[in-house]
C-alpha positions in Angstrom: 4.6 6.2 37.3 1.8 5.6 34.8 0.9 5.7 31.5 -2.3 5.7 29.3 -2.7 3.9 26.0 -6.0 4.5 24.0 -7.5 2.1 21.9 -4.4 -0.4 22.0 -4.3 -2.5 18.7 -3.0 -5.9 17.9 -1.9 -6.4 14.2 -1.8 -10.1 14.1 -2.9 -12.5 16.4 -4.0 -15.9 16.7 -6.9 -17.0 18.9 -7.3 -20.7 17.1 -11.2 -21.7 17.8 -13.4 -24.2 20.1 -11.9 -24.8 23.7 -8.6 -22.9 23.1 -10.5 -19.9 21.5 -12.6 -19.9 25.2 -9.3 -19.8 26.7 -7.4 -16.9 25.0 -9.6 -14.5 23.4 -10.7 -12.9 26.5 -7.3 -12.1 27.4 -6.9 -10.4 24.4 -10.2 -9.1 24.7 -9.1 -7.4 27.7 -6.8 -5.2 27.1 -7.1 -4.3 23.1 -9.7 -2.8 21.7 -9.1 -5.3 18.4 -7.2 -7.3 16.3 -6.2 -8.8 12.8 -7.3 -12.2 13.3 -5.5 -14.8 11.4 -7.4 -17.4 9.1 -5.1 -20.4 9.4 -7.5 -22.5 11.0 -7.9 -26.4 10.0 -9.7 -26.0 7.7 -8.6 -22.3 7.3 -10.6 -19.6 6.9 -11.5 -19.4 3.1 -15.6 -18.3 2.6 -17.8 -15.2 4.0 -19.7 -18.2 5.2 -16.9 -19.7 7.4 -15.6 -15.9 8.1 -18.7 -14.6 9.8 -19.4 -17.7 12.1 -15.6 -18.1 13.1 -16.1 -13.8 13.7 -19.3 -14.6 16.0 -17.8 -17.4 17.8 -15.1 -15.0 18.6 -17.5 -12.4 19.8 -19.6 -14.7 22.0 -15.9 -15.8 23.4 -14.6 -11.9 24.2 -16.9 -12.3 27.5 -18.8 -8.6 25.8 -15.6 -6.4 26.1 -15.1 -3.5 24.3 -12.9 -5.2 21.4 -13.6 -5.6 17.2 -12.1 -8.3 15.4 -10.7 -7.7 12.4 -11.2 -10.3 10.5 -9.0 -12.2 7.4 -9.6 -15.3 4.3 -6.6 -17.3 4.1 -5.2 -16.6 0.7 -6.1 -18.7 -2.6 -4.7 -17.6 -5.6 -8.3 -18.2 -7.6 -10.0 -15.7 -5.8 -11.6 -14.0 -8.4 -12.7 -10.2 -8.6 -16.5 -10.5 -7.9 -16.0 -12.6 -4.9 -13.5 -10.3 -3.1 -15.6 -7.4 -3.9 -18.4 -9.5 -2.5 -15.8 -10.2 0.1 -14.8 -6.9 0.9 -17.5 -5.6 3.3 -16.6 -8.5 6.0 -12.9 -9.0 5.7 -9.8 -6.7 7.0 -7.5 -8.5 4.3 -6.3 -11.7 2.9 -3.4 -13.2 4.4 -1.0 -15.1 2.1 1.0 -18.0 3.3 3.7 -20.0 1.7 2.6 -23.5 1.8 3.8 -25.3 4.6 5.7 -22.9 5.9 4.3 -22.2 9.2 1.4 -23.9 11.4 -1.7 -25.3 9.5 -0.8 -23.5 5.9 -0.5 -26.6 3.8 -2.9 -25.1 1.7 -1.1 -21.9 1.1 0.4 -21.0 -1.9 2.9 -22.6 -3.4 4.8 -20.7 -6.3 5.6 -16.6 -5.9 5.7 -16.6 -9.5 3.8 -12.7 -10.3 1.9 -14.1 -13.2 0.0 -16.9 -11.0 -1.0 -14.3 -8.5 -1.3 -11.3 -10.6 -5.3 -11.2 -11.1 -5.8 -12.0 -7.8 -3.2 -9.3 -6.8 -4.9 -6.7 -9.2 -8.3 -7.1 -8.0 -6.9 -6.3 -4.2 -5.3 -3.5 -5.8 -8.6 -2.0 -7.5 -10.7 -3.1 -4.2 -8.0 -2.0 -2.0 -7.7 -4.9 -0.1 -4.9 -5.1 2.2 -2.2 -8.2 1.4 -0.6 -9.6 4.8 2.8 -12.0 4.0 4.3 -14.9 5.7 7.4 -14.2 4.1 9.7 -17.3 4.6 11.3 -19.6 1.5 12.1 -23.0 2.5 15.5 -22.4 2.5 18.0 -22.9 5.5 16.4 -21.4 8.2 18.0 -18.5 9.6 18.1 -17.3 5.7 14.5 -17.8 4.7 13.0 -14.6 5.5 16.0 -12.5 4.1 15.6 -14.5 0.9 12.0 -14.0 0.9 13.0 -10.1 0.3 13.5 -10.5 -3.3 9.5 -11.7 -3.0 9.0 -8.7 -1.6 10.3 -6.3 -4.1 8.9 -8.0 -6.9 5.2 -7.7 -5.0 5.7 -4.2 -4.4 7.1 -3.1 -7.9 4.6 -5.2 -9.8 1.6 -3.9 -8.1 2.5 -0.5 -6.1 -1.1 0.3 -5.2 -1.7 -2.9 -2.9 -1.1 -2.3 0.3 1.4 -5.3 1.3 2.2 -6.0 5.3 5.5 -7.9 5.7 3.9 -9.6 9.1 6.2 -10.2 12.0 9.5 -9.3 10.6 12.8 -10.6 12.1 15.8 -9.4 10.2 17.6 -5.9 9.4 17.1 -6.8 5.8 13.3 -6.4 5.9 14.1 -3.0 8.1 15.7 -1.8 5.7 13.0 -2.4 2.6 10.6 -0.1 4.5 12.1 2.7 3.0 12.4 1.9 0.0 9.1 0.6 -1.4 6.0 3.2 -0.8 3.8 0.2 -0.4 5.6 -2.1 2.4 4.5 -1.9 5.9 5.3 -4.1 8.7 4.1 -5.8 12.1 7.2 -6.6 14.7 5.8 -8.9 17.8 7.0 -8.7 21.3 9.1 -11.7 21.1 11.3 -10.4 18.7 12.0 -7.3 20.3 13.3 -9.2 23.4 14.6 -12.5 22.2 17.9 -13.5 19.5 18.2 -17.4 18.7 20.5 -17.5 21.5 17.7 -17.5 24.3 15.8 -20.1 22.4 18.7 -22.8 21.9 22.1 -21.3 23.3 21.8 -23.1 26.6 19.1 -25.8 27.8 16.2 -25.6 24.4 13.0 -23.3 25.6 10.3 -24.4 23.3 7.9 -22.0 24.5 10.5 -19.5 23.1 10.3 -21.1 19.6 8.3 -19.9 16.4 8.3 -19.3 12.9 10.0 -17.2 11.8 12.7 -18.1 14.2 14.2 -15.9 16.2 17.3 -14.1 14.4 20.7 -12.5 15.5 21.2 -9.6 17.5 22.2 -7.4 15.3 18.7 -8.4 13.7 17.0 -7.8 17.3 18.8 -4.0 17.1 17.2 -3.2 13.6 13.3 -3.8 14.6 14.2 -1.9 18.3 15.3 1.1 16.3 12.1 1.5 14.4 9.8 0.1 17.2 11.3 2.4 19.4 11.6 5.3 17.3 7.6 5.4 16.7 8.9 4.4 12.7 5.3 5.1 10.7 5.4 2.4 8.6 5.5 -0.2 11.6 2.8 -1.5 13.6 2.5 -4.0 16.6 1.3 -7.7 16.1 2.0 -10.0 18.6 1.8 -12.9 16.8 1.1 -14.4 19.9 -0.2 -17.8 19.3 -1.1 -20.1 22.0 -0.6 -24.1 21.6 -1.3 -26.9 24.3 1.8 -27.6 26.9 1.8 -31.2 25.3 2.4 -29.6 21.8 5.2 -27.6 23.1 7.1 -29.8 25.5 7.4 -32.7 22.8 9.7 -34.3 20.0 8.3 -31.9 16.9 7.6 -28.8 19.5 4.7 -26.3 18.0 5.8 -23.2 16.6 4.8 -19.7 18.6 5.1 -18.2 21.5 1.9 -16.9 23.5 2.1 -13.1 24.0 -0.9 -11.9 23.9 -2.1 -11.5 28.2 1.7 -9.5 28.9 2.0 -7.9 26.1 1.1 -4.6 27.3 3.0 -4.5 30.6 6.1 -5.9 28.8 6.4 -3.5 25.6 5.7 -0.8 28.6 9.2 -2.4 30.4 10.6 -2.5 27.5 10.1 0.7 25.7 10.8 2.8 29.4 14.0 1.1 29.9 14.9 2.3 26.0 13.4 5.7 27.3 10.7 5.4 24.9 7.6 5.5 26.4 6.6 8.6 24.3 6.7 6.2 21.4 4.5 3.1 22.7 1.2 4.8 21.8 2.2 5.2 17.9 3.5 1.5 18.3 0.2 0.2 19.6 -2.0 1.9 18.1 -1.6 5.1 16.2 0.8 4.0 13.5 -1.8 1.0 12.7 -5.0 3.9 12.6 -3.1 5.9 10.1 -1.8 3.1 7.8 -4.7 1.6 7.6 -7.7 4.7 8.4 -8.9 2.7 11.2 -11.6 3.9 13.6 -11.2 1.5 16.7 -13.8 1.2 19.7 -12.6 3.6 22.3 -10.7 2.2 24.9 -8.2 3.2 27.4 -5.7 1.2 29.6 -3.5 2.5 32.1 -0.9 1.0 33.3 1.1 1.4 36.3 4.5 0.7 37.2 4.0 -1.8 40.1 5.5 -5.5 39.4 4.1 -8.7 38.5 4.3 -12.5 38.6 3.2 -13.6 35.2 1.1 -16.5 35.8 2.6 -20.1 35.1 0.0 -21.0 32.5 -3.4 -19.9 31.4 -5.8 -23.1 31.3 -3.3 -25.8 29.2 -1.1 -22.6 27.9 2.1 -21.2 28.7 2.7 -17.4 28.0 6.1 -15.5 27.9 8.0 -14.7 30.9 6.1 -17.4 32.9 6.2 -17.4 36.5 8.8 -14.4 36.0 8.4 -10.8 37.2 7.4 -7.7 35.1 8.0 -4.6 36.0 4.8 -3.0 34.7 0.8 -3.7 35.4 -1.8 -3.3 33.6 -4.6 -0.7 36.5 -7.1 -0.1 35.0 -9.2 -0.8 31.7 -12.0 1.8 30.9 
């Protein structure tokens, strides 16, 4: 069995910079023919200046594959209108953290309050200007991303012609506001399709299962299958996938994030044929993201075969998902 996937997009990935940039980005590279790259670099990612030489150090890094970054400036709520329209002809979108919340976004923002963020928020609306969301509070932990909904709502009432991404959603809560607000999108990750908290700290604790947001219930797990599966329009894939050194992971104050990004492919495929969904991967991958978003992606085609494989134990100082493990899909051929 085989199946062809054109133009495979990531919606959110992390490929960090210097040595560990050399390491990952060609396995992204690979087999997508882009991604939304995420600013939260130390320092992040906050002028055109910093932008375009973090893009080009990307590029030189993709060993000259077929694949466009799609670039993003860390959030700051005193953006002002003539720099984002300045802004605009080099960036994808902004992506707004909470501060603190996740890795390296002490410099994110750190009040929701609409007022704070509304000229900021209104220019992206006029310029239309994508908004990407960490949603998380800093509340107990399995709760912070369904109490970020209320966020959410307000964002989307307040400004209903900015395009707002609810990035790697875990819960049924923020399912369920897909269809209600016009203006909410969302990416789901591998990860979260496959694991509940359970497989991170049920038994003996898998770091290189843990991330922010956490992984949730399963009941939570059921909600982002349905619409992955289903080919909903308003969802996209993002792995998330964010790569950290062994030593990082295997520690006392283990890094958040779990690195997806060389499987990803051959394990949605597993995944989505053993749901009978294979129909559906393409929207999932790629053509949901084109239409959301009017994309026009290089032209690339993967096929995949159903053959098994050993994913490898690390890449360089990195472990992925499933490592040393068996897939059930393979990624043939890359045109």
């Amino acid at each position: 069995m085989q199946i062809k996937l054109n133009s495979p997009l990531d919606m959110h990935l992390h490929l960090r910079d210097n040595k560990m940039l050399e390491t990952v980005a060609p396995l992204s590279s690979y087999s997508f023919a882009g991604a939304v790259i995420m600013p939260n670099l130390v320092p992040p990612i906050t002028t055109i200046e910093a932008l375009l030489e973090y893009k080009k150090r990307i590029i030189d890094s993709t060993c000259r594959d077929t694949f466009e970054p799609l670039m993003t400036l860390f959030f700051k709520d005193d953006y002002k209108y003539e720099f984002l329209k300045e802004a605009k002809k080099y960036i994808f979108a902004l992506k707004l953290y909470p501060s603190g919340i996740t890795t390296n976004s002490e410099g994110g923002v750190s009040s929701m309050d609409i007022e704070s963020l509304r000229e900021t928020f209104e220019a992206m609306s006029e310029l239309g200007i994508p908004l990407l969301v960490h949603g998380e509070t800093n509340g107990f932990v399995m709760d912070r991303e369904r109490e970020f909904g209320s966020v959410y709502e307000q964002f989307a009432k307040n400004f209903p012609k900015l395009k707002i991404v609810m990035e790697h959603i875990t819960t049924k809560e923020s399912v369920d506001l897909l269809d209600r607000f016009e203006n909410l999108y969302a990416t789901i990750t591998l990860h979260h399709l496959y694991i509940t908290l359970d497989d991170v700290a049920g038994g003996m604790l898998k770091p290189h299962l843990f991330c922010k947001p956490i992984a949730k219930r399963p009941e939570d797990r059921e909600a982002l299958l349905r619409v992955a599966l289903s080919a909903h329009p308003k969802v996209m894939f993002g792995s998330d996938s964010a790569p950290h050194p062994v030593d990082k992971k295997e520690s006392c104050g283990c890094a958040a994030g779990v690195f997806t990004a060389p499987i990803a492919l051959q394990a949605l495929s597993q995944l989505f044929e053993k749901h009978n969904s294979l129909d559906n991967l393409q929207a999932f991958v790629s053509q949901n993201a084109k239409k959301i978003y009017n994309l026009n992606p290089p032209k690339k085609e993967i096929i995949l075969e159903k053959k098994p494989s050993i994913v490898p134990k690390s890449y360089g100082d990195v472990v992925p998902m499933f490592a040393d493990k068996e897939l059930s899909w393979s990624i043939k051929l890359v045109e």
